[in-house]
C-alpha positions in Angstrom: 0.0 0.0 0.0 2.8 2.3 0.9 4.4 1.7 -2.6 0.9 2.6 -4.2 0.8 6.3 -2.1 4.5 6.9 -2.9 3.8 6.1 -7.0 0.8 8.3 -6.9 2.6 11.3 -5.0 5.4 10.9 -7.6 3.3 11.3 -10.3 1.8 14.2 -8.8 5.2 15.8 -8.8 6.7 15.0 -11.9 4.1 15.6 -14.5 3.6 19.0 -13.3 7.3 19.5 -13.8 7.1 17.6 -17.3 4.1 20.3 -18.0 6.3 23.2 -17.6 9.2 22.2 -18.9 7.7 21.2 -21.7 5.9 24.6 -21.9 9.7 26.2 -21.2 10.7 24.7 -24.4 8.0 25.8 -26.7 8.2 29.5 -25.0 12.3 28.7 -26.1 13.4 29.6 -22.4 15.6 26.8 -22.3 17.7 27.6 -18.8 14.2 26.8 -17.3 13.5 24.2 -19.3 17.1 22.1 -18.8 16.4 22.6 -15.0 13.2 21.2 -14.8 14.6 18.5 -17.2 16.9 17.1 -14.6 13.6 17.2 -11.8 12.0 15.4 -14.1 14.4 12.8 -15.4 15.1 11.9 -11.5 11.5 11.9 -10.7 10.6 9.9 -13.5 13.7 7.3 -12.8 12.8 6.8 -9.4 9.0 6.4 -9.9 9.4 4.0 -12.7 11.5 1.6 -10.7 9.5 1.8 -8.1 6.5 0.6 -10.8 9.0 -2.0 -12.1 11.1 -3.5 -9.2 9.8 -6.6 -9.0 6.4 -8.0 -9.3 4.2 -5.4 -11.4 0.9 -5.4 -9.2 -2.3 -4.0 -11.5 -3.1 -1.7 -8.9 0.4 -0.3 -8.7 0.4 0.4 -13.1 -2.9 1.9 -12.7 -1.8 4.3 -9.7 0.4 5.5 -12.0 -1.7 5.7 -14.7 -4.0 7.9 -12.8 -0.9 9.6 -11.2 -0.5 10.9 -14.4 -3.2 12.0 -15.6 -4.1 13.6 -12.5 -0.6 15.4 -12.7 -1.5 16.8 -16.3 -4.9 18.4 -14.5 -2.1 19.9 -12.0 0.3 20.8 -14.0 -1.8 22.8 -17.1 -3.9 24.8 -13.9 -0.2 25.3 -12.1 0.8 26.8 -15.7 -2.6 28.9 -16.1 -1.7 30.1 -12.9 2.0 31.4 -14.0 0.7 32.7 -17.1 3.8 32.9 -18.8 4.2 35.1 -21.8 2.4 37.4 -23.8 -1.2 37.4 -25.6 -2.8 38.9 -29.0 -6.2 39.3 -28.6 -8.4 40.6 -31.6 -11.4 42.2 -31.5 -14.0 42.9 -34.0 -16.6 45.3 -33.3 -19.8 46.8 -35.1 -19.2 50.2 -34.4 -16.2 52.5 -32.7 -16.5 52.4 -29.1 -14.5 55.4 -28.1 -15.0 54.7 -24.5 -13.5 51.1 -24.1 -10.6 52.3 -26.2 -10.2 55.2 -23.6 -10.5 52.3 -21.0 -8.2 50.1 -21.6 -5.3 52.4 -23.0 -6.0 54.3 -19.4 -5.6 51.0 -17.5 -2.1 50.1 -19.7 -2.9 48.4 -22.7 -1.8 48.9 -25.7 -4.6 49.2 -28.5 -4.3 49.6 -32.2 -7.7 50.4 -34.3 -7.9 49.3 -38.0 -11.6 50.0 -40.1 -12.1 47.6 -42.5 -14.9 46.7 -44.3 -16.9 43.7 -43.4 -19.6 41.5 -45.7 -22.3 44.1 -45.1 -20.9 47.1 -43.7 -17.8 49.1 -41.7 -16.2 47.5 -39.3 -13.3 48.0 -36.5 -10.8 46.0 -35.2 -8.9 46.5 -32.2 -5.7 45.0 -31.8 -4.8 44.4 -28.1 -1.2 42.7 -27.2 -0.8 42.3 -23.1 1.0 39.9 -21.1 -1.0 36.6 -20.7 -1.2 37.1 -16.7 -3.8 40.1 -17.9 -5.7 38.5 -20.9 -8.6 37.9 -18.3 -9.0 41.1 -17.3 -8.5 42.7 -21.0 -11.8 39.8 -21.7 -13.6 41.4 -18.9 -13.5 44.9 -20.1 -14.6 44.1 -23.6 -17.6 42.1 -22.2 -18.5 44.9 -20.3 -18.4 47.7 -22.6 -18.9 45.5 -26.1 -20.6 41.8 -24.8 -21.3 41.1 -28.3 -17.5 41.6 -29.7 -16.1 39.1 -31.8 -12.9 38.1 -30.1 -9.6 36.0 -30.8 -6.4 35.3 -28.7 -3.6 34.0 -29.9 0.0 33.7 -28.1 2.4 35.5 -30.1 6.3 33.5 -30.5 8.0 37.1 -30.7 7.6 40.9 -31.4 10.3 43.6 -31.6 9.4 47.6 -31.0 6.1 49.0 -29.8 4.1 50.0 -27.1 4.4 47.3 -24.8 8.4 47.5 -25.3 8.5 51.1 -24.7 6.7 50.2 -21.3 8.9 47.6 -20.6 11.9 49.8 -21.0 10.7 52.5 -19.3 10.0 50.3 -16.2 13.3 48.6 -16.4 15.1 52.3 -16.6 12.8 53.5 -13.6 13.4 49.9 -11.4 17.5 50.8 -12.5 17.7 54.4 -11.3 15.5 53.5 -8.2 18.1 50.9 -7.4 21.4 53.3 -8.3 19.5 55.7 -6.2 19.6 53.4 -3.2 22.9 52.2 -3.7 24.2 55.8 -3.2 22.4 56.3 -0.4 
């Protein structure tokens, strides 16, 4: 029975850590990644020989099938959690809505507008990049002032200049004189 907790509680361990690092890898931040590649590989070692040292009991093979899958559950909400990265989110609207534009630039967004023309008449796009940890509340602004937008998210791999790089710089400049500030103190 002990051998049975112990296989479950490993699998509760290292498919979380096989979540992330595999979500390191396709965000290519691979110092992360490598480091929860060695957790993993030793997690994964010893739980397997636990599973395989000696007679294979049912119950023990599907503890650790259910291990596992309970460990991806863990893993993706740990990950949702983190909210690693950045997000695109498009939105389509009927007409201009001046007032969640205002919004949403006053609360730090970035927001680009394009008119188009749609199948029967003008349209407007607004084109919203954020960091993912603030997708949700970008979502919840829309639905309050537009709840019948048409919206799509999408993670993008890279982007180079812009708002949302400006900010970033200007935050990193402000955090660095704060700190040379305090240094001379």
């Amino acid at each position: 029975m002990l051998n049975i907790i112990l296989i479950f509680a490993l699998q509760l361990v290292y498919v979380p850590i096989l979540t992330l690092r595999t979500i390191f890898l396709v965000k290519n931040m691979s110092i992360a990644a490598s480091s929860f590649g060695v957790l993993e590989a030793l997690v994964y070692v010893f739980g397997l020989s636990l599973v395989f040292s000696g007679h294979q009991s049912v119950a023990e093979m599907v503890v650790y099938a259910v291990g596992f899958g309970v460990g991806l559950y863990i893993g993706t909400r740990i990950e949702n959690k983190l909210a690693i990265g950045y997000t695109c989110l498009v939105v389509n609207l009927m007409e201009l809505n001046e007032e969640l534009i205002v919004v949403l630039r006053t609360k730090g967004f970035g927001v680009t507008v394009f008119e188009g023309k749609g199948r029967d008449s003008k349209r407007y796009q607004l084109e919203i990049l954020t960091k993912r940890n603030r997708e949700n509340e970008v979502m919840e602004l829309i639905e309050e002032y537009e709840p019948k937008a048409f919206i799509i998210s999408y993670e993008p791999r890279r982007f180079k200049g812009g708002f949302l790089v400006k900010s970033m710089k200007r935050h990193i400049k402000k955090a660095n004189n704060s700190q040379q500030q305090s240094d001379s103190l």
